[in-house]
VMD Tcl script that draws the C-alpha trace (Angstrom):
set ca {
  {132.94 83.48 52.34}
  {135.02 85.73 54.75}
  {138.41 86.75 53.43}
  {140.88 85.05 55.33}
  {139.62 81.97 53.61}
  {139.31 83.17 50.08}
  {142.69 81.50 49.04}
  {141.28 78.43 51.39}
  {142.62 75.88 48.41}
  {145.96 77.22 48.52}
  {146.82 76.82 52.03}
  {148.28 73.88 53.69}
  {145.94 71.78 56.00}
  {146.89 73.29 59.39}
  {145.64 76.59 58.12}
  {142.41 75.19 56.89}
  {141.87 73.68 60.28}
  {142.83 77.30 62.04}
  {140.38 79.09 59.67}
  {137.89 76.89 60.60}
  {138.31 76.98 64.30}
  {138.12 80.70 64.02}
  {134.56 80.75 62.62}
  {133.31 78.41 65.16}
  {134.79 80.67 68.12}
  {133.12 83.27 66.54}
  {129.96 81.56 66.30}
  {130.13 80.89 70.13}
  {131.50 83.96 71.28}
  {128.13 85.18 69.05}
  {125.83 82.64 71.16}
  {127.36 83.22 73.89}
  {126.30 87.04 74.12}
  {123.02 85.87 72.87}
  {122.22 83.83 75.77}
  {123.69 86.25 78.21}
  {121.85 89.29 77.00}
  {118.51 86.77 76.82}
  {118.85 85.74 80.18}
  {119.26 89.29 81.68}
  {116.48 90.30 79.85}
  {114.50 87.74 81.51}
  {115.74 88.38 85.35}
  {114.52 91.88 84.33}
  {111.59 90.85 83.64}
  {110.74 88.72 86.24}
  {111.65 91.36 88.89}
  {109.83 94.35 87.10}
  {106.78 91.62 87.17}
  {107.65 90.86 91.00}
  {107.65 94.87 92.00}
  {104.68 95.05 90.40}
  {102.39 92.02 91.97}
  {103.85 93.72 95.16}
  {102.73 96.79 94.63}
  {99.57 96.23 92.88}
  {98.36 93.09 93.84}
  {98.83 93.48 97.83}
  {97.54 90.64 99.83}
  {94.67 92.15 101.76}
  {94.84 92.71 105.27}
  {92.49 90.88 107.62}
  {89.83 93.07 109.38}
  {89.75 94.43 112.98}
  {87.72 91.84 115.21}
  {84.51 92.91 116.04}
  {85.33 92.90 119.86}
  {87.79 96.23 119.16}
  {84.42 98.52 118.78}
  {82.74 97.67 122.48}
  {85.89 97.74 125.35}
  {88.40 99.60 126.46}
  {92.08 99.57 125.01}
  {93.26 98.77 129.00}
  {90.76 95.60 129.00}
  {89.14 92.54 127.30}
  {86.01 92.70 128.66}
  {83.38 95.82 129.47}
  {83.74 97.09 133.12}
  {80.74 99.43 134.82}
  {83.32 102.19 134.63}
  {83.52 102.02 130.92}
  {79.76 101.83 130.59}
  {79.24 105.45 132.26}
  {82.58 106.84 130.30}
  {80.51 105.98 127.28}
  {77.38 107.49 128.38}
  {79.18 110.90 129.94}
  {81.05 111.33 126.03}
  {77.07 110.79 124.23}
  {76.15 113.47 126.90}
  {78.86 115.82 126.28}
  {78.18 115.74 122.85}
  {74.54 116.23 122.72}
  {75.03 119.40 125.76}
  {77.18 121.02 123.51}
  {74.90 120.18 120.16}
  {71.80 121.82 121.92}
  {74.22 124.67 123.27}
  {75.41 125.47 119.54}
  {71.10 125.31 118.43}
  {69.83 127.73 120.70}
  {73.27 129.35 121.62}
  {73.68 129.22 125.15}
  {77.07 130.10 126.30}
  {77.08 132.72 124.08}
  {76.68 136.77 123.75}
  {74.90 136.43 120.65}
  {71.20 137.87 120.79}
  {70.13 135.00 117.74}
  {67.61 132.02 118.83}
  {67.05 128.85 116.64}
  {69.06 130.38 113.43}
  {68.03 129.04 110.38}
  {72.25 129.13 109.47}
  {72.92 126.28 112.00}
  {73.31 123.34 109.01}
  {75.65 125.34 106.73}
  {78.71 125.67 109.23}
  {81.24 122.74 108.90}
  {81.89 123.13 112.73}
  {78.22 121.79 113.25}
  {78.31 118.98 110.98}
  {81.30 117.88 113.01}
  {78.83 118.16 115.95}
  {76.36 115.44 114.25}
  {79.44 113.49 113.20}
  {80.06 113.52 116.65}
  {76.66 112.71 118.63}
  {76.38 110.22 116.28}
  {79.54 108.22 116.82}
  {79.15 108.68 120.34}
  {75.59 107.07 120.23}
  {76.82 104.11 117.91}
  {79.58 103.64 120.82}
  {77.23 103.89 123.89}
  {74.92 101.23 121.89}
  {77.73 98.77 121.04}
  {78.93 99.10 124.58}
  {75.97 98.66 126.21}
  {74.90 95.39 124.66}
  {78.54 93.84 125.08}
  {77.96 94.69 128.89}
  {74.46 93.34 128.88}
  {75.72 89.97 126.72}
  {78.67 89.34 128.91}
  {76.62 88.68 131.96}
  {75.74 85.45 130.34}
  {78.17 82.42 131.85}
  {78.60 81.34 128.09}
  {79.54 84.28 126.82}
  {82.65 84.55 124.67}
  {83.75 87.63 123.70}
  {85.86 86.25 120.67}
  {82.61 84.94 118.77}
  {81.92 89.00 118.65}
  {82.20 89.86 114.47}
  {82.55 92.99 113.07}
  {78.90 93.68 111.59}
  {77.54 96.55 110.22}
  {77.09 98.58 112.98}
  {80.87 97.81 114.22}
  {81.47 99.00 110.79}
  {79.12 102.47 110.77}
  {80.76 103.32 114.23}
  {84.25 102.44 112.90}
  {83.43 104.94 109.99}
  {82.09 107.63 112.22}
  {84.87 107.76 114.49}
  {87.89 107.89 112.01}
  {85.79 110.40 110.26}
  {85.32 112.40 113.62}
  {88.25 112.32 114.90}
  {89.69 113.77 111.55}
  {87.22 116.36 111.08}
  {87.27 117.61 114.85}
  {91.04 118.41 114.78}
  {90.91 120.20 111.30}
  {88.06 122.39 112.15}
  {89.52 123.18 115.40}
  {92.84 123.98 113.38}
  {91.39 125.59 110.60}
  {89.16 128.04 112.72}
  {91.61 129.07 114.94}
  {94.61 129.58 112.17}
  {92.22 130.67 108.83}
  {88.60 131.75 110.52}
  {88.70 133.48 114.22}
  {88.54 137.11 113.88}
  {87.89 139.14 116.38}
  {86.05 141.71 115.19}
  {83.56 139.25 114.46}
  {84.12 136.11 116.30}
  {83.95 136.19 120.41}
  {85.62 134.68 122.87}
  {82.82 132.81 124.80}
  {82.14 129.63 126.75}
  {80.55 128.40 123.45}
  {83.10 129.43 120.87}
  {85.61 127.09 122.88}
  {82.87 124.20 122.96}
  {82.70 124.50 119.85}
  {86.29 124.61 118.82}
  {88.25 123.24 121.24}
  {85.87 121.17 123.62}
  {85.16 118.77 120.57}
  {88.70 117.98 119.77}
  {89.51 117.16 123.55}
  {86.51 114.81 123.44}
  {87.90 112.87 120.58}
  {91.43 113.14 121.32}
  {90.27 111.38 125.26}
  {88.08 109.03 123.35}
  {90.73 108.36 120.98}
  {93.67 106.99 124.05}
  {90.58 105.52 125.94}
  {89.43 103.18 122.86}
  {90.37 99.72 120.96}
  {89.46 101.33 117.61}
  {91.99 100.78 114.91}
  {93.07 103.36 112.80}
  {94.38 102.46 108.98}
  {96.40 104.33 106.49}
  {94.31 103.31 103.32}
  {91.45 104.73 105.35}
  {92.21 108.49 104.47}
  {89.46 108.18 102.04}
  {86.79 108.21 104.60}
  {88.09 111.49 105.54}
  {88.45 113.10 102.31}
  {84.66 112.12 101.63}
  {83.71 114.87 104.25}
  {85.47 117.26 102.54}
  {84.00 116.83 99.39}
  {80.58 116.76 100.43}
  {81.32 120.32 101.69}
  {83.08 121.81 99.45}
  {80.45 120.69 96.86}
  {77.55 121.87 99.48}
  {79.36 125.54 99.75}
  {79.60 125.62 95.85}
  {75.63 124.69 95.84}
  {75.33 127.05 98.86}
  {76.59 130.00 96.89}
  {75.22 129.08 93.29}
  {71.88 129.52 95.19}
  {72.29 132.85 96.59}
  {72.76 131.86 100.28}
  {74.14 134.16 103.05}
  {76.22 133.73 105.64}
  {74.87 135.29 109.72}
  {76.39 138.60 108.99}
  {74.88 138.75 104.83}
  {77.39 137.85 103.05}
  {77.19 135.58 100.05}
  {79.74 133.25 101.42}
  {79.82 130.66 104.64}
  {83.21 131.74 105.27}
  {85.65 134.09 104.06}
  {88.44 131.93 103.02}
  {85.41 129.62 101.11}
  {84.68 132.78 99.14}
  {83.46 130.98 95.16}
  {83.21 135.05 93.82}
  {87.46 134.09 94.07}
  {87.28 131.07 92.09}
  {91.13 130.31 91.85}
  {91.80 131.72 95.24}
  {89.12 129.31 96.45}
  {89.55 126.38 94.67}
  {93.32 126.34 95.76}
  {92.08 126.55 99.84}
  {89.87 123.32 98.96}
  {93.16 121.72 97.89}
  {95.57 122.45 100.20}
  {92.43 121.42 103.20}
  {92.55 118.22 101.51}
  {96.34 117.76 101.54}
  {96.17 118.96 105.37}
  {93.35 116.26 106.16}
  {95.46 113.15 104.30}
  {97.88 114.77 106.74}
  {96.07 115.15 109.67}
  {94.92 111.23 108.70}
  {98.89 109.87 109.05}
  {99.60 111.67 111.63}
  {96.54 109.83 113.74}
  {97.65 106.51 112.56}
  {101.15 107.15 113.79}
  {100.05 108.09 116.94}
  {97.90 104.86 117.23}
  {100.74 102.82 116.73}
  {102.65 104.66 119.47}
  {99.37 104.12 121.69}
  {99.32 100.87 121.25}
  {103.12 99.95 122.19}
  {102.95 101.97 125.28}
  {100.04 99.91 126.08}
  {101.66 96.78 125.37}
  {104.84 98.20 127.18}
  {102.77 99.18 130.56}
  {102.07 95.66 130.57}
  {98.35 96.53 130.09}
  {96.07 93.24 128.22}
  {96.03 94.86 124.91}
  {95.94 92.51 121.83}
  {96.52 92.45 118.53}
  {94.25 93.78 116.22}
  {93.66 91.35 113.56}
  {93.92 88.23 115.75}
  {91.46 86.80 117.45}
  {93.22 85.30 121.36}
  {93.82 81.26 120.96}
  {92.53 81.23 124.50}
  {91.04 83.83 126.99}
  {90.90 83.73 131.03}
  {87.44 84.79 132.29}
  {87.55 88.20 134.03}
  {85.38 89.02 136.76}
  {83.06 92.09 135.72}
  {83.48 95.05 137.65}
}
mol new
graphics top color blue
foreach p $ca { graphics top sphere $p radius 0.5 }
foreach p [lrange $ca 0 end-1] q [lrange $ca 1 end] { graphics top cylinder $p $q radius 0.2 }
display resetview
């Protein structure tokens, strides 16, 4: 029993009746605070649970439509000019492929080197014939199917070849600006390196293919997509590591493919592989920025772009070109 009411018996009734209203204030002033500090606790709860579904449990995002991978960003439907745009890029590619394999355009004195495959620059090469064939292809039966009077371009999906190409071309687009980057900033010396008509196909000509191809085209770029880029990094880095581990050689005999991917320097090495990586995730946003600038100045030239992850309620026929 609490002290005030120890001498409860000797106290008139009024103070028996205060005594007792005091405990029961203090009782709800005590409930009170209970229920206050349970109910914050459960707002806090249910908005640490609500950041969480957001930021875990994203709804996913609808794919591109499958229509995105065979026209134009300026048009709906495939035009005769688009069709030979498609085959001069796949011929560009391949002229400057079979320049790089028995080096024309060059002052180099070496035929049919067995070095070709190790270089990263040629891989972007294959990257690139190859997205350029997987366009021509898709192109080229969208322009043969649309000369049907039934056809419908929205009941186009985006199969697997839509989703190869798609693949190809973020992956290309990536890898040709970093190489370019990379060999002129970190690579190009001069004392070994010259300034010929193939040097610049190599390293410039295939970024100015991809950056036409890349205001020309529908394709979508995505920021969760990085990935795809990183995966070409990885592959070589882990072929360079094989490369040396072997004992290969680089043109000139030495036991590396380049000088800054030099695995005798572990650390120094291992820390270029990084910061390439950071610069590619880089390289990645920065191409998906630009996209979504692309595609407002589209939509603000008044030019039939769409959005992406709709398909078009209704569509006017357009006359083929």
């Amino acid at each position: 029993m609490p002290p005030e009411c120890e001498e409860m018996e000797d106290r008139s009734m009024p103070e028996k009746i205060s005594c007792i209203d005091g405990r029961i204030k203090d009782h709800l002033r005590f409930a009170a605070a209970t229920t206050l500090c349970g109910r914050r606790a459960m707002v806090n709860k249910i908005w640490c649970q609500d950041v969480v579904r957001k930021l875990f449990h994203r709804k996913e995002e609808p794919l591109p439509h499958g229509r995105l991978f065979s026209e134009p960003k300026c048009q709906k439907h495939v035009a005769t000019w688009y069709l030979l745009y498609r085959g001069l890029i796949f011929a560009a590619w391949v002229t400057i492929m079979v320049c790089s394999i028995f080096q024309f355009g060059t002052v180099s004195t070496t035929i049919l080197d067995n070095k070709w495959p190790i270089f990263l620059t040629n891989w972007d090469l294959v990257l690139g014939v190859s997205q350029a064939l997987f366009g021509l292809f898709l192109t080229s039966r969208r322009w043969k199917l649309q000369k049907a009077s039934d056809f419908d371009s929205r009941g186009l999906t985006l199969g697997l070849t839509e989703k190869v190409y798609w693949f190809l071309f973020v992956v290309t687009m990536n890898t040709a600006l970093c190489v370019s980057i990379t060999y002129w900033c970190g690579v190009y010396d001069p004392k070994i390196h010259h300034l010929d008509p193939l040097n610049y196909m190599l390293h410039v000509c295939n970024s100015i293919l991809m950056i036409i191809d890349f205001v020309v085209t529908s394709i979508p770029f995505k920021l969760k997509n990085f990935w795809w880029c990183l995966t070409i990094v990885f592959l070589y880095v882990t072929f360079s590591l094989i490369y040396y581990l072997a004992g290969g050689l680089d043109r000139n005999g030495h036991h590396y493919i380049y000088k800054i991917l030099d695995w005798k320097k572990p650390l120094q090495t291992t820390w270029v592989c990084i910061v390439e990586a950071v610069f590619t995730i880089v390289v990645h946003f920065i191409i998906c920025l630009l996209d979504g600038v692309k595609h407002r100045l589209y939509a603000k030239a008044g030019r039939k772009s769409f959005d992406l992850t709709q398909t078009p309620v209704s569509e006017k026929r357009t006359d083929i070109v």
